[in-house]
BALOBA-1460 file (C-alpha; in Angstrom, 3 decimals):
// residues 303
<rec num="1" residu="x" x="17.896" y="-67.964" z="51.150"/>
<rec num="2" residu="x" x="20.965" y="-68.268" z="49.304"/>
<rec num="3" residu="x" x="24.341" y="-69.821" z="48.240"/>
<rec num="4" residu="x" x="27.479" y="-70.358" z="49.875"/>
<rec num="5" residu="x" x="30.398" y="-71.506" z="48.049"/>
<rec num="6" residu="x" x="33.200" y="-72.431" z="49.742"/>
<rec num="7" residu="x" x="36.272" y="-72.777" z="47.112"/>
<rec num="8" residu="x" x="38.405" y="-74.146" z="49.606"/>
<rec num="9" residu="x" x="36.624" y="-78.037" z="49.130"/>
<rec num="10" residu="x" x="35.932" y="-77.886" z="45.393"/>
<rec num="11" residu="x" x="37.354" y="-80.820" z="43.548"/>
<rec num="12" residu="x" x="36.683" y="-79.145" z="40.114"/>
<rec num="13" residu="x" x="34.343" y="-82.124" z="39.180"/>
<rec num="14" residu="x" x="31.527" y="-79.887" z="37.491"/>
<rec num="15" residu="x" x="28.965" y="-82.450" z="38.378"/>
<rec num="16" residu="x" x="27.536" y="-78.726" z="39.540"/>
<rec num="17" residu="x" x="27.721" y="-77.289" z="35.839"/>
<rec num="18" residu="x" x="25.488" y="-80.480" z="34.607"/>
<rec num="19" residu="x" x="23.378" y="-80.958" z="37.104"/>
<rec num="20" residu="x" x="22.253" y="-76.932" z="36.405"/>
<rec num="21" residu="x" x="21.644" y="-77.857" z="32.564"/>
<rec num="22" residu="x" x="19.586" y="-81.048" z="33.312"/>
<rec num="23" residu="x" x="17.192" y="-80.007" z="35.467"/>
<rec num="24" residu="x" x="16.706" y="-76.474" z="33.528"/>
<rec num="25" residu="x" x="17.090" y="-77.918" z="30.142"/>
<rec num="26" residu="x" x="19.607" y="-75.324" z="29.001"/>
<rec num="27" residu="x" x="21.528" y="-76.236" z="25.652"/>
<rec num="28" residu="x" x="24.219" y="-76.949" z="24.969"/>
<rec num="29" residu="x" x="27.037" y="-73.379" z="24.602"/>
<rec num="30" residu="x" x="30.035" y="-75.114" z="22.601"/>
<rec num="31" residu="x" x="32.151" y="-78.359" z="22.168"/>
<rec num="32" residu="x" x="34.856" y="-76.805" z="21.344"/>
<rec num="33" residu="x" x="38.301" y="-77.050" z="23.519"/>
<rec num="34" residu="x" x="39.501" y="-73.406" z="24.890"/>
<rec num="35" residu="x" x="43.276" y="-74.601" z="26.461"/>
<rec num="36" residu="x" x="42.883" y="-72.735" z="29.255"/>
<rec num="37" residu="x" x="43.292" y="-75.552" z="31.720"/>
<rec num="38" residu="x" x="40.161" y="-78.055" z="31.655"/>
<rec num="39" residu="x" x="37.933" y="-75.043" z="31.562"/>
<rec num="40" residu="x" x="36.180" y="-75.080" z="28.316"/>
<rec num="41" residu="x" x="33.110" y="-72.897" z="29.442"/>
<rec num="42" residu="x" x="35.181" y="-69.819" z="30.469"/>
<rec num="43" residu="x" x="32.628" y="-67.717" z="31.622"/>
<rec num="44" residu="x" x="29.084" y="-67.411" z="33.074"/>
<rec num="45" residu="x" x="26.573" y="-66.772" z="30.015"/>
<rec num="46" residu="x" x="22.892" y="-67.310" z="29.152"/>
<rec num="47" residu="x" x="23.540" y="-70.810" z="28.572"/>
<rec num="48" residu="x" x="25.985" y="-71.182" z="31.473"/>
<rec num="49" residu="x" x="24.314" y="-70.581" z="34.567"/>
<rec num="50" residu="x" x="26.952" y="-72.498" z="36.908"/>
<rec num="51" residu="x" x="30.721" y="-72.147" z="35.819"/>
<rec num="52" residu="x" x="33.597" y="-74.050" z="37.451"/>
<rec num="53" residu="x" x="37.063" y="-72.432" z="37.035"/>
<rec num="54" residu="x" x="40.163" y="-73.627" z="36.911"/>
<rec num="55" residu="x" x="43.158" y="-71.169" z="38.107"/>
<rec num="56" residu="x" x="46.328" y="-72.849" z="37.578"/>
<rec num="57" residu="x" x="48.806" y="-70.729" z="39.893"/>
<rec num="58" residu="x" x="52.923" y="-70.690" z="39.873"/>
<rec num="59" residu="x" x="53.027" y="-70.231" z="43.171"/>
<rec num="60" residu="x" x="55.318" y="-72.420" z="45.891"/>
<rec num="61" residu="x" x="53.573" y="-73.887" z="48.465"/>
<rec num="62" residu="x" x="55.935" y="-74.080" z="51.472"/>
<rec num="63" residu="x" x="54.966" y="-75.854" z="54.669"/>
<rec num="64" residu="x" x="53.791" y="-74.119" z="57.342"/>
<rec num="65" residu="x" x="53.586" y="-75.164" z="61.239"/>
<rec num="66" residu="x" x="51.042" y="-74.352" z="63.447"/>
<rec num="67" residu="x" x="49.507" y="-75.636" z="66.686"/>
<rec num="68" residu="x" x="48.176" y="-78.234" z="65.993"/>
<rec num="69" residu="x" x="50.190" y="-79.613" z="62.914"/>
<rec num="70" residu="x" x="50.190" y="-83.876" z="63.704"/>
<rec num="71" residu="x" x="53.741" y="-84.751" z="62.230"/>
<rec num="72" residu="x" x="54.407" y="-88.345" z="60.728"/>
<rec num="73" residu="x" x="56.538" y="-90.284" z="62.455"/>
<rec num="74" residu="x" x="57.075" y="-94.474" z="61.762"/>
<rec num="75" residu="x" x="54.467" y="-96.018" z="60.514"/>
<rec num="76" residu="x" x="51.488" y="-93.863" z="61.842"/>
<rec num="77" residu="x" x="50.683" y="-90.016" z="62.623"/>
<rec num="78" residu="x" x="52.204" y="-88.757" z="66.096"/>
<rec num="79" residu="x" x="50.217" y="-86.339" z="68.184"/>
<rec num="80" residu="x" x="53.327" y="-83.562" z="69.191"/>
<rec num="81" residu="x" x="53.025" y="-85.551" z="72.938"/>
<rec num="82" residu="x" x="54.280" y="-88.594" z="71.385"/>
<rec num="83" residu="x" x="50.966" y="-90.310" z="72.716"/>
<rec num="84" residu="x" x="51.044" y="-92.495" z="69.584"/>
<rec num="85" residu="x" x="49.103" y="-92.530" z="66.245"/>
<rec num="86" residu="x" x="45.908" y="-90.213" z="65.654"/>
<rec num="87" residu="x" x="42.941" y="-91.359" z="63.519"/>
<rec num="88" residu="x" x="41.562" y="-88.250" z="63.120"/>
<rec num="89" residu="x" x="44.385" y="-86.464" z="61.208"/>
<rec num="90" residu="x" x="42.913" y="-83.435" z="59.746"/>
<rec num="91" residu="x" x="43.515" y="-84.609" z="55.894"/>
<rec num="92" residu="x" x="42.611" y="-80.246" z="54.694"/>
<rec num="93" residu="x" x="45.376" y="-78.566" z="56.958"/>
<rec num="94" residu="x" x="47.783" y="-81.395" z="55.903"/>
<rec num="95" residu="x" x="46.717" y="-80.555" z="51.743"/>
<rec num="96" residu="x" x="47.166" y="-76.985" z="53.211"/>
<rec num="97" residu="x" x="50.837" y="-77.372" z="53.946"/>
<rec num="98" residu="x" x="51.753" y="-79.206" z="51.061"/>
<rec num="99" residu="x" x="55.180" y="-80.612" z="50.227"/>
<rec num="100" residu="x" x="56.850" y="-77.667" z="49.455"/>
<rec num="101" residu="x" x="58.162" y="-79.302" z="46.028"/>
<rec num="102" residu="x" x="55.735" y="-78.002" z="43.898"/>
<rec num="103" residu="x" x="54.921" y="-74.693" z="42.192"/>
<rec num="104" residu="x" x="52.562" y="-75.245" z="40.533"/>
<rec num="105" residu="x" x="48.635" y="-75.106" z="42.352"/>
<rec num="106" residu="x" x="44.859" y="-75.427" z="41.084"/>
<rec num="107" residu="x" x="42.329" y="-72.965" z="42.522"/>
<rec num="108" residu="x" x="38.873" y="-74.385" z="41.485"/>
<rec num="109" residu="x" x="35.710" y="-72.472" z="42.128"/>
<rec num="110" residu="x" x="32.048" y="-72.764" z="41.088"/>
<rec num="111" residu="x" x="31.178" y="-69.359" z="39.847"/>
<rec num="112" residu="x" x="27.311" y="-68.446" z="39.990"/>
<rec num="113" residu="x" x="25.288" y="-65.206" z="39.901"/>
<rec num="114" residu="x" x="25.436" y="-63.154" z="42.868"/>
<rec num="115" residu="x" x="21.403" y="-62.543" z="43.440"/>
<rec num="116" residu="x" x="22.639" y="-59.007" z="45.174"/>
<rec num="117" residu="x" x="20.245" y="-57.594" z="47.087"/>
<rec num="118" residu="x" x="20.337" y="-54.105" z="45.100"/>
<rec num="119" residu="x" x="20.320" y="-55.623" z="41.762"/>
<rec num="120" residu="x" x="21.034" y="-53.314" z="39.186"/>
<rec num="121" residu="x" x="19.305" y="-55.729" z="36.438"/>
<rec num="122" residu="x" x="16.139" y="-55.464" z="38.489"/>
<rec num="123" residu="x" x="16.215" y="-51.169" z="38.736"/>
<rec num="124" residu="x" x="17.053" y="-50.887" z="34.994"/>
<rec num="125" residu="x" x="14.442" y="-54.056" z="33.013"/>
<rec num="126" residu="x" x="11.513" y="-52.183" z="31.377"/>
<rec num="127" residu="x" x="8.894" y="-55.192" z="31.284"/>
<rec num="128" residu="x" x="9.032" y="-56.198" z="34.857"/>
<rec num="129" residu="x" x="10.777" y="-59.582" z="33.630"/>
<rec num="130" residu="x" x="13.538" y="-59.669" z="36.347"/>
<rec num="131" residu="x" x="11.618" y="-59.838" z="39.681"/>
<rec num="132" residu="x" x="12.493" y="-60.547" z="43.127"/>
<rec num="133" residu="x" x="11.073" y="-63.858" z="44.401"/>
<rec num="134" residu="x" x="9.706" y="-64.794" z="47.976"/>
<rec num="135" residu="x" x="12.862" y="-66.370" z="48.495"/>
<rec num="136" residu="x" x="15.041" y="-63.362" z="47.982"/>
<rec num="137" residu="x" x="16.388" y="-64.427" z="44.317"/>
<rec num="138" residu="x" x="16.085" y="-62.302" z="41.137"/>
<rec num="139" residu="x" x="14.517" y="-64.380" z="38.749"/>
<rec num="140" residu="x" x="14.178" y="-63.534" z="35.148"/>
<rec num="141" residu="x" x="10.925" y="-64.499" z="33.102"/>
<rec num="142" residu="x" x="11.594" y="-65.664" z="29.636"/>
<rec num="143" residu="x" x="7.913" y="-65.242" z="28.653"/>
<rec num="144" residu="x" x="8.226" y="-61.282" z="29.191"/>
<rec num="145" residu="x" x="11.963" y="-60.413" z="28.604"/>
<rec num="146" residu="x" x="11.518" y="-58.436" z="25.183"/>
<rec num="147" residu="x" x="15.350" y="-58.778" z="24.715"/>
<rec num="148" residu="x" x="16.221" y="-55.059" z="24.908"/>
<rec num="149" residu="x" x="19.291" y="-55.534" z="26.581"/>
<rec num="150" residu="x" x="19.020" y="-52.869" z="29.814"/>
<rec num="151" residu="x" x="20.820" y="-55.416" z="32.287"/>
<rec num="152" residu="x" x="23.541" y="-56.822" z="30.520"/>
<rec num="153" residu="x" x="25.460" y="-53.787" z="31.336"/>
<rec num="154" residu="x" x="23.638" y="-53.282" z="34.457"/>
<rec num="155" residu="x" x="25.235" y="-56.152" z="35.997"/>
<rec num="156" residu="x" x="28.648" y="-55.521" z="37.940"/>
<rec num="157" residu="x" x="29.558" y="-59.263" z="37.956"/>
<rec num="158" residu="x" x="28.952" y="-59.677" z="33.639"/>
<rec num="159" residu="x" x="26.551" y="-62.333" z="34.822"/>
<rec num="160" residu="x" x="23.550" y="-62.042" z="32.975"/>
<rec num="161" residu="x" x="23.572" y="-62.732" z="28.859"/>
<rec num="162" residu="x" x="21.298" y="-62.569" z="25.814"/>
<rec num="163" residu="x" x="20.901" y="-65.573" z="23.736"/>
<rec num="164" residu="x" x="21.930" y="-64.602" z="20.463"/>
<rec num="165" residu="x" x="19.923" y="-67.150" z="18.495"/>
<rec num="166" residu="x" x="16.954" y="-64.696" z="20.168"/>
<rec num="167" residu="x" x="18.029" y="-61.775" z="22.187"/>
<rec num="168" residu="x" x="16.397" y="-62.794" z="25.452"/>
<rec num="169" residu="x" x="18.539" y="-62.761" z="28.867"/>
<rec num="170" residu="x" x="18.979" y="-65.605" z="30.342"/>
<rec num="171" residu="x" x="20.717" y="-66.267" z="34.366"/>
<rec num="172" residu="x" x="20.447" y="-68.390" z="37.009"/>
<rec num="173" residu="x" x="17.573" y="-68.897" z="38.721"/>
<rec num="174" residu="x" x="18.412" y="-70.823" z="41.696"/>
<rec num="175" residu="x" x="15.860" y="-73.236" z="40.861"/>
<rec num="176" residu="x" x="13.153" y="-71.066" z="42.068"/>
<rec num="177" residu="x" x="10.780" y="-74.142" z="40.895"/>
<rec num="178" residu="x" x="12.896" y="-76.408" z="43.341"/>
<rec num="179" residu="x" x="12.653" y="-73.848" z="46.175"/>
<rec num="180" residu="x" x="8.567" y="-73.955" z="45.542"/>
<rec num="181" residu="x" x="8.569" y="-77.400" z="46.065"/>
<rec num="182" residu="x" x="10.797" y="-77.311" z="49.619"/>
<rec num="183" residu="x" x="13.838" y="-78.861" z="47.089"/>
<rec num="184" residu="x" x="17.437" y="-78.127" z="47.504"/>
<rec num="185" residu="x" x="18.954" y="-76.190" z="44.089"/>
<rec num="186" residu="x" x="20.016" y="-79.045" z="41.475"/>
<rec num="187" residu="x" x="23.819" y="-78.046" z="41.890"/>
<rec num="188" residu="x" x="23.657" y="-77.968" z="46.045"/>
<rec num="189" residu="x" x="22.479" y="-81.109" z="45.506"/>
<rec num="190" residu="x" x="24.515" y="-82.791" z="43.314"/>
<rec num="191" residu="x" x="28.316" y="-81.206" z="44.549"/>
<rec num="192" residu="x" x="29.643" y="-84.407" z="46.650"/>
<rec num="193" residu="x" x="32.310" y="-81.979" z="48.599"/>
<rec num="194" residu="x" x="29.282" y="-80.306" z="49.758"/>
<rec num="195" residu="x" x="31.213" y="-76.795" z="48.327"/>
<rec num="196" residu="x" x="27.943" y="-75.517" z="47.030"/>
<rec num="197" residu="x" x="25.781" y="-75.410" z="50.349"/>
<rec num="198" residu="x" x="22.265" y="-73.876" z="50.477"/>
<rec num="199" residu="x" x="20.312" y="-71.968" z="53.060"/>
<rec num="200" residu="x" x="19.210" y="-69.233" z="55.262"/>
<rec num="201" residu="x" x="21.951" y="-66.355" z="54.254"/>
<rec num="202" residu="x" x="22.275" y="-65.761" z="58.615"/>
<rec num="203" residu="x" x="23.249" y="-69.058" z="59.013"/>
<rec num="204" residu="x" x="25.339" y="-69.791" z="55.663"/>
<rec num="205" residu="x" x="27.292" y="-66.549" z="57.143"/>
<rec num="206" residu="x" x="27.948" y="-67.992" z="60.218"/>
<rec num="207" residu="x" x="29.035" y="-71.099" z="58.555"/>
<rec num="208" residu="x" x="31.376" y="-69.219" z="56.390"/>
<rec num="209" residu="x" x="32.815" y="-66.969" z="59.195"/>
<rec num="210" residu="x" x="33.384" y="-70.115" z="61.198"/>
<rec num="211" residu="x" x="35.099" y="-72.137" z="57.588"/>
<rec num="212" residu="x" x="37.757" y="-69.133" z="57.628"/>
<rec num="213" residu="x" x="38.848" y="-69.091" z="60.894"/>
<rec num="214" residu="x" x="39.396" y="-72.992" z="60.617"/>
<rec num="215" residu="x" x="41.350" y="-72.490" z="57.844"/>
<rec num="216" residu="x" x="43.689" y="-69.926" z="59.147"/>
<rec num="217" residu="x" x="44.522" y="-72.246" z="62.024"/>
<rec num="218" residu="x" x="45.225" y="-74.798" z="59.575"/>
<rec num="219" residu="x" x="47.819" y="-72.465" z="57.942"/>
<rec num="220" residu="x" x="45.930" y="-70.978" z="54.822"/>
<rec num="221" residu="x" x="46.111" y="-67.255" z="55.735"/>
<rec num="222" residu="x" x="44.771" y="-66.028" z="52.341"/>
<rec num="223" residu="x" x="41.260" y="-67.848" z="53.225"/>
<rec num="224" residu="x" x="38.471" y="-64.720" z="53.403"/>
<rec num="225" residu="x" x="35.033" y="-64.092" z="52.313"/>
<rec num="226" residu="x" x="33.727" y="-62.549" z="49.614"/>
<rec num="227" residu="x" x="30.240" y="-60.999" z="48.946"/>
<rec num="228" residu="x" x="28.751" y="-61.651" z="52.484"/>
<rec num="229" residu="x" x="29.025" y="-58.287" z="53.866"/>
<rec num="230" residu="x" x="25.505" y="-56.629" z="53.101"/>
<rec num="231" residu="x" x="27.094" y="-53.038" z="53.760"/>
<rec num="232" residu="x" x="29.182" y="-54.022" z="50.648"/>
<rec num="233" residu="x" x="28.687" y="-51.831" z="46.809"/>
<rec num="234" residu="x" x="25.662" y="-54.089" z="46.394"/>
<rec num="235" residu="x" x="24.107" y="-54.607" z="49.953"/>
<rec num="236" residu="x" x="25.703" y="-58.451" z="49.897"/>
<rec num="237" residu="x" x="25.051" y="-61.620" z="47.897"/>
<rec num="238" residu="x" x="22.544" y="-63.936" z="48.182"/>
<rec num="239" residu="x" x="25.732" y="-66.314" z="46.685"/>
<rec num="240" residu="x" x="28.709" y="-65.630" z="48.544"/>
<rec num="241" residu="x" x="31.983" y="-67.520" z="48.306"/>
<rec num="242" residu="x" x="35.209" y="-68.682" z="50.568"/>
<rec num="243" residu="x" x="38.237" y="-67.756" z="48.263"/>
<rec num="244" residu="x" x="41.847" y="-68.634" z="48.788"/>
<rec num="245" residu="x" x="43.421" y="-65.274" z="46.788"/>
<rec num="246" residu="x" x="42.534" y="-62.150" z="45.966"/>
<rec num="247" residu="x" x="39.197" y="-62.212" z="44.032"/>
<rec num="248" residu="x" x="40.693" y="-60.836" z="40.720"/>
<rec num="249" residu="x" x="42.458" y="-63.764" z="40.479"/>
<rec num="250" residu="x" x="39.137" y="-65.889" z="40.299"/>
<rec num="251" residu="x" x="37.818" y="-63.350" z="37.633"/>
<rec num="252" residu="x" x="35.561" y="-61.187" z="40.287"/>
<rec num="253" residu="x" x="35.664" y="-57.802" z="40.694"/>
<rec num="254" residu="x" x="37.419" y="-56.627" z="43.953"/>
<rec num="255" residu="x" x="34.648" y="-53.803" z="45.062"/>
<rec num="256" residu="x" x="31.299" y="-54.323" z="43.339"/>
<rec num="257" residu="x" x="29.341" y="-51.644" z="42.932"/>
<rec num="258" residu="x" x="25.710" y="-51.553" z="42.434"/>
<rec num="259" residu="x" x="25.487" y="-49.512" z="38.944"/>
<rec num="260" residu="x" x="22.517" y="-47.859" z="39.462"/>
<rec num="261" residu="x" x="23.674" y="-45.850" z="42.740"/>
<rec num="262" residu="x" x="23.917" y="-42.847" z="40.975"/>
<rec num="263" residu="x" x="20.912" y="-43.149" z="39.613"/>
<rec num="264" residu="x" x="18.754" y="-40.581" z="41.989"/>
<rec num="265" residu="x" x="21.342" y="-38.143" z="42.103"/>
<rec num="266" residu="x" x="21.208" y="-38.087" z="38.265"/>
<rec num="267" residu="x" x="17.758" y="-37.835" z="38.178"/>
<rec num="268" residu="x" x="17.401" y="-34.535" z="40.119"/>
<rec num="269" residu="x" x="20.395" y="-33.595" z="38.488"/>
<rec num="270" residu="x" x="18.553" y="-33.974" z="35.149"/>
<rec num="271" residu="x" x="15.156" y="-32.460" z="37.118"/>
<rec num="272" residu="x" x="17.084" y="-29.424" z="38.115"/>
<rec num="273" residu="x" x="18.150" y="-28.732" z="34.451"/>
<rec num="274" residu="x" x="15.012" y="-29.602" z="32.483"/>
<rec num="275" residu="x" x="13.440" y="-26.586" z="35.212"/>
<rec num="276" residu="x" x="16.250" y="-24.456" z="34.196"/>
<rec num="277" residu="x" x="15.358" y="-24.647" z="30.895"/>
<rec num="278" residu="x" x="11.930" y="-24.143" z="31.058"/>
<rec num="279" residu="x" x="12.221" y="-20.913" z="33.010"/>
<rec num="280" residu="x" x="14.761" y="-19.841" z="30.655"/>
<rec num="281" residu="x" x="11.783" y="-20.492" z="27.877"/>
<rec num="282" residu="x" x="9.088" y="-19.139" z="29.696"/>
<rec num="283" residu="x" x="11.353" y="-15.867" z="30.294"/>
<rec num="284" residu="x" x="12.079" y="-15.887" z="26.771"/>
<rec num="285" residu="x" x="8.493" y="-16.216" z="25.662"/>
<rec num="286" residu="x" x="7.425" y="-13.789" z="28.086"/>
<rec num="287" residu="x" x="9.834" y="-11.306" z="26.707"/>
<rec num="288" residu="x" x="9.052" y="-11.728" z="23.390"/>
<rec num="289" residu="x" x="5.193" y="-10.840" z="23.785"/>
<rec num="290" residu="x" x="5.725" y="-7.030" z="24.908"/>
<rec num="291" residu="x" x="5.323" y="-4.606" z="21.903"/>
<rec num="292" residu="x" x="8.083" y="-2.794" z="20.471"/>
<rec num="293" residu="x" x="8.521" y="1.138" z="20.524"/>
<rec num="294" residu="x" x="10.501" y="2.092" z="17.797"/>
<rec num="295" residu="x" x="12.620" y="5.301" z="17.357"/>
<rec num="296" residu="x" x="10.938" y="7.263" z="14.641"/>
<rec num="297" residu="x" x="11.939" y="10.670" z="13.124"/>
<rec num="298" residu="x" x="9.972" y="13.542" z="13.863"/>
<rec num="299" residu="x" x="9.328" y="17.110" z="11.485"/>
<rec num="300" residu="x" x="9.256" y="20.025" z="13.086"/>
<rec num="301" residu="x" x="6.258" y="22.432" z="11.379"/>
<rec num="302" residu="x" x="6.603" y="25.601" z="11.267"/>
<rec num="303" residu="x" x="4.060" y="27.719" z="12.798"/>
């Protein structure tokens, strides 16, 4: 089960963002105005578990035809027959093409954590507080999280925090309460685009795959998936996302890797040395035990 976000429908509304503190009771993380658009969150944090971003772009937007562009014409939309007007315009290729007067353009996107499925945080916390759930989430459990700090850096994505008030980590937990009681996640539920959707990851996939090509035949060419391939750095996310631009551009890094690969290598690495040194000990040691002939000097007596 999982997430799929698809960037291309959000309305920037963040009815997502409170939703997630309602239902989980997190506090409040700051009043205060950043300027950075109308995002005054800025990041994903322990007490920001669903962050919507605003990406204000200079870019032109220049129509673009296509197939099966409907052109206006009078008083209604014309089909490219002439058969006369169409009800069923599609209003998302038309936003797609824009005017062409403006250069200025809003990328909105509801960040989240990733649940990968090898999830550094999970190889690295000492308690057993981060665990994998039934559903395929990595949940962490405040009752057990001693605070030590292990996955903050462990994450590629920067997703998971500690509180500083006291030094527990805190993340999304996909409502893994919800998901016990057959519930859709409180920000699936509450996104009226329908942006955040929720689901079997096979099917979301699908979904996704089948969102993109619509989109290129609608004229949005930079439409493409991110964190749904599970051969990725990370073996996929179990909250993947539809962007429309490169993913640094939405703050995402553009090859995640899971930072713990390395780990077994460096283990027999570190194996192979600590046997070094013991043999080099025990050869020392060994050595050391033998008695010593010294080189005396010796009188000749005379018969």
């Amino acid at each position: 089960m999982g997430f799929f976000t698809d960037t291309s429908v959000c309305i920037g509304c963040k009815a997502c963002e409170v939703a997630c503190k309602e239902w989980n009771a997190i506090p409040e993380d700051g009043m205060e105005l950043t300027g950075m658009s109308y995002d005054n969150t800025q990041g994903l944090g322990a007490s920001t578990w669903r962050h919507v971003a605003f990406i204000e772009q200079s870019k032109p937007v220049v129509p673009k035809e296509h197939p099966g562009q409907h052109q206006h014409q009078g008083d209604g939309a014309q089909s490219p027959q002439g058969e006369g007007p169409q009800d069923d315009a599609d209003v998302f290729a038309l936003a797609a093409q824009g005017s062409g007067s403006s250069e200025l353009r809003w990328l909105m996107s509801s960040d989240v954590c990733k649940h990968c499925t090898h999830a550094a945080c999970l190889d690295v916390c000492p308690t057993g507080s981060l665990f994998r759930t039934e559903f395929g989430t990595v949940v962490v459990q405040e009752d057990i999280c001693n605070g030590c700090g292990y996955c903050v850096p462990a994450c590629p994505y920067g997703v998971i925090e500690q509180r500083p008030d006291d030094g527990r980590a805190f993340k999304c937990t996909l409502c893994y309460d919800r998901l016990g009681e057959g519930q859709t996640p409180a920000c699936a539920k509450a996104c009226p685009t329908e942006s955040i959707q929720y689901g079997p990851l096979d099917e979301l996939r699908e979904r996704a795959a089948d969102r993109v090509e619509e989109l290129h035949r609608a004229g949005v060419p930079d439409a493409r998936l991110y964190g749904h391939d599970p051969d990725d750095g990370v073996g996929g996310d179990g909250a993947f996302f539809l962007l429309l631009d490169e993913p640094e551009v939405y703050g995402l890094p553009p090859d995640p890797v899971v930072t713990t690969r390395d780990l077994p290598a460096m283990w027999k690495q570190a194996g192979a040395a600590a046997l070094t040194l013991l043999g080099g000990l025990a050869a020392a040691f060994a050595t050391s035990g033998k008695p010593k002939t010294t080189r005396g000097s010796f009188t000749r007596r005379r018969p």
